[in-house]
N, C-alpha and C positions, 0 to 999 in steps of 0.2 A: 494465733495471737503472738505478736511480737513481745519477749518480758525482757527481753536483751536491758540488763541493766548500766553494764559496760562494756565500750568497745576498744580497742586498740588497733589503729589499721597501718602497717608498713611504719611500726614506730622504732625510729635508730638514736642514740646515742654515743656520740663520741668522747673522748679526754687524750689530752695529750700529754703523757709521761718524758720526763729527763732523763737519759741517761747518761753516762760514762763519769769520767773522775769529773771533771769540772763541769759538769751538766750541760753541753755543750751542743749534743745532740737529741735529737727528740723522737720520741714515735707515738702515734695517734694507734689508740687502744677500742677497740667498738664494745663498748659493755653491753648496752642493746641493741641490735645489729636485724633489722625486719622485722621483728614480731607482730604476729599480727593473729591477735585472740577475741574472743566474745564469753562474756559471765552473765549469762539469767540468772534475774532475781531469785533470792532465795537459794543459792545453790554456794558450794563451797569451791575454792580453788587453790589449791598447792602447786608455790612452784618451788622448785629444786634443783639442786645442782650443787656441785664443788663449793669453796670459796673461793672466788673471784668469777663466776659463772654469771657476774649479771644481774642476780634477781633480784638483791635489795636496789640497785639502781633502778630495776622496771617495778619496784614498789615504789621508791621516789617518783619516780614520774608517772605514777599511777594517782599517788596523790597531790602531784603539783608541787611538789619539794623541789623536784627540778623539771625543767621542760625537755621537750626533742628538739633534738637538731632537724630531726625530720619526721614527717608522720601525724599520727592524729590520736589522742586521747577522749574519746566520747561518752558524754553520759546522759543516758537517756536518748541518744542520739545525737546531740548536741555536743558541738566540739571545747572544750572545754577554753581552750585559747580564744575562743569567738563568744563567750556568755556574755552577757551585759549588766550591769550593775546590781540587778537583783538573782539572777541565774546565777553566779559565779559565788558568793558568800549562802547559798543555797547547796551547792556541790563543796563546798570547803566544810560545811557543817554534816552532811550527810557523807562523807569520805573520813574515815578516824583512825588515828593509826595507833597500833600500842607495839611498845619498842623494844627491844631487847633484854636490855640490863632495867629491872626494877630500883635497882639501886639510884640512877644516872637520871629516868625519867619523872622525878618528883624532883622538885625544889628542895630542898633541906629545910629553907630557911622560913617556910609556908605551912601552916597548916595543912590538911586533907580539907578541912572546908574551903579555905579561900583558895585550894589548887584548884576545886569543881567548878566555884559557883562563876568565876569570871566566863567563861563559856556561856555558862546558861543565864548568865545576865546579859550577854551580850547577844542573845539571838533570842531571850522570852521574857528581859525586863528583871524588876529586884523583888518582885511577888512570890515571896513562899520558896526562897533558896533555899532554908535549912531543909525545909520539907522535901525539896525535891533532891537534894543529894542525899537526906538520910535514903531516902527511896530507893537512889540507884545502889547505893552499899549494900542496901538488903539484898539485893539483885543478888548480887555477887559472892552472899554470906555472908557480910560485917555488918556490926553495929552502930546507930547509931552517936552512939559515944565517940565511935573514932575520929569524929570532925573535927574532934578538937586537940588531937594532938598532931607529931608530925612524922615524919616519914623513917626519923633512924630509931621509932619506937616500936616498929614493925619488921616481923618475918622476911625473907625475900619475897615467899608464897603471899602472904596477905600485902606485901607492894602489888605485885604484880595484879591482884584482886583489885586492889588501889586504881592501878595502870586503866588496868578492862572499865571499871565503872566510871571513871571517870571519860573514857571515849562513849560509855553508851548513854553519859547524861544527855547530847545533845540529840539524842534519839537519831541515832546515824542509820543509815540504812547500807552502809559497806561499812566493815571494819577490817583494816589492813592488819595483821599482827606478821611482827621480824622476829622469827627463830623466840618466841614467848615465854618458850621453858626450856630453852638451853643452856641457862644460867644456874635453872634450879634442884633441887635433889630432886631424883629419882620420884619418889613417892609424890613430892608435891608437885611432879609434872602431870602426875595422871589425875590431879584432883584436878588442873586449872587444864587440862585436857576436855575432864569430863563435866567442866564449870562452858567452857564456848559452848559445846557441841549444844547443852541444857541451852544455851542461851539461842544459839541458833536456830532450835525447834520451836524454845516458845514463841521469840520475837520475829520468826521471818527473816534474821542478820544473813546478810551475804557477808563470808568471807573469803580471803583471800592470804592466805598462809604462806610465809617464806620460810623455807625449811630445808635441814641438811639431812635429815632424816623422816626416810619415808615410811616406818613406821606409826609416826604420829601424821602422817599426812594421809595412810592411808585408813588411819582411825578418823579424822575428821572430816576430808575433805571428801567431794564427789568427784573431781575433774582434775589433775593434774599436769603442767607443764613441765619439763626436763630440760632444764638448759646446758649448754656450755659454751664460753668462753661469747657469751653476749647472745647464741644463735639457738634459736628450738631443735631440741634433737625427737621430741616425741612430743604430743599432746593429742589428750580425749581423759573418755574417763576414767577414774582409779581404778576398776575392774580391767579394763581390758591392756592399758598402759603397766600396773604390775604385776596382772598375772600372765599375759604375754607378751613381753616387752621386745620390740623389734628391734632395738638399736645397741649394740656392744655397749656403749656406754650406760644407757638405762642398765644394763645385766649388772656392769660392773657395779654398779650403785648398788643396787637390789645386794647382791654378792656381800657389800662391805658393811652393808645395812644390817645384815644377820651373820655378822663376825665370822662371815666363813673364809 
């Protein structure tokens, strides 16, 4: 049985940087440069690399933040550039992404309830929003109460609680997360660590993890990609990619992972 939930076939990105004093001259940079991957349902996916390696770009254009220059982004088999008016707001609600900085992805100026409910009003109607966002809070371990206040009343650790529930009110079935707890202390990384992984087992979530550190990648994820400078240097699964890594660069990683 086919459960391939997403495809990526021969997918490139380009960008063209300025340089010198007067910006005069240019050069075209490949952030995603051929990759070309497959994620069954239910199964987790880390990718990694440097900073400037590429992966939040191949997270944008995984979820349609930005397109290829060439290549094919599939879901369910179906090329995402090619869905039609009901496929395409079907794959925007089922693809959710939660972002970096908790601080930056809340509105200030917005409640927690009216950050939720525009979503789930806009794909299931105005029937029973307070109910169904107290719902996803619980998800997450907040209270209902929280609805009503706003975002600079809150932890980093319970934004980012904030962040997650609010990507799984639309009942997504991939959820993208960029580096999720590399903002946050220590400790409250291994709570909102061990808050996806909870979340991934009950509900079936595919994720798909960008990460500069594979230690948390190798706690959540099942499958892992290794990028650098836009190209795959390794990919399969967390077992066989960290614990025998073929490529100098993987070591290096690995190496600087465990501060040796």
């Amino acid at each position: 049985m086919n459960d391939k939930i997403l495809e990526l076939k021969s997918v490139n990105k380009q960008y063209r940087a300025f340089e010198g004093f007067f910006k005069g001259s240019s050069v075209t940079i490949n952030a995603v440069d051929n990759i070309s991957l497959s994620i069954q349902k239910g199964r987790s996916l880390g990718i990694v690399g440097e900073s400037g390696s590429g992966k939040t770009t191949l997270a944008k254009l995984i979820t349609d933040i930005t397109r290829p220059d060439s290549g094919s982004v599939l879901y369910k088999g179906k090329d995402i550039r090619q869905a039609d008016k009901t496929e395409y707001p079907a794959y925007r609600r089922n693809v959710q992404m939660v972002f970096q900085d908790p601080y930056l992805s809340l509105n200030p100026k917005l409640t927690i309830f009216s950050a939720m409910k525009d979503g789930i009003e806009k794909y299931y109607g105005k029937k029973g929003l307070r109910e169904k966002c107290a719902k996803y809070l619980n998800m997450v371990g907040l209270d209902e109460e929280y609805l009503d206040r706003y975002p600079h009343e809150f932890s980093g650790g319970q934004r980012q609680r904030l962040s997650i529930a609010r990507a799984l009110s639309l009942d997504p079935e991939i959820i993208v997360a960029d580096e999720p707890v590399s903002s946050l202390d220590v400790s409250v990384q291994a709570q909102i660590l061990n808050l996806m992984k909870k979340l991934k087992l009950e509900n079936g979530l595919t994720f798909i993890l960008i990460s500069h550190d594979l230690s948390v990648v190798s706690f959540l994820c099942d499958d892992v990609l290794v990028m650098n400078k836009g190209q795959m240097v390794e990919y399969g699964s967390v077992e066989d990619v960290l614990n025998n890594p073929r490529q100098e660069y993987t070591k290096n990683l690995l190496t600087a992972s465990k501060g040796e």
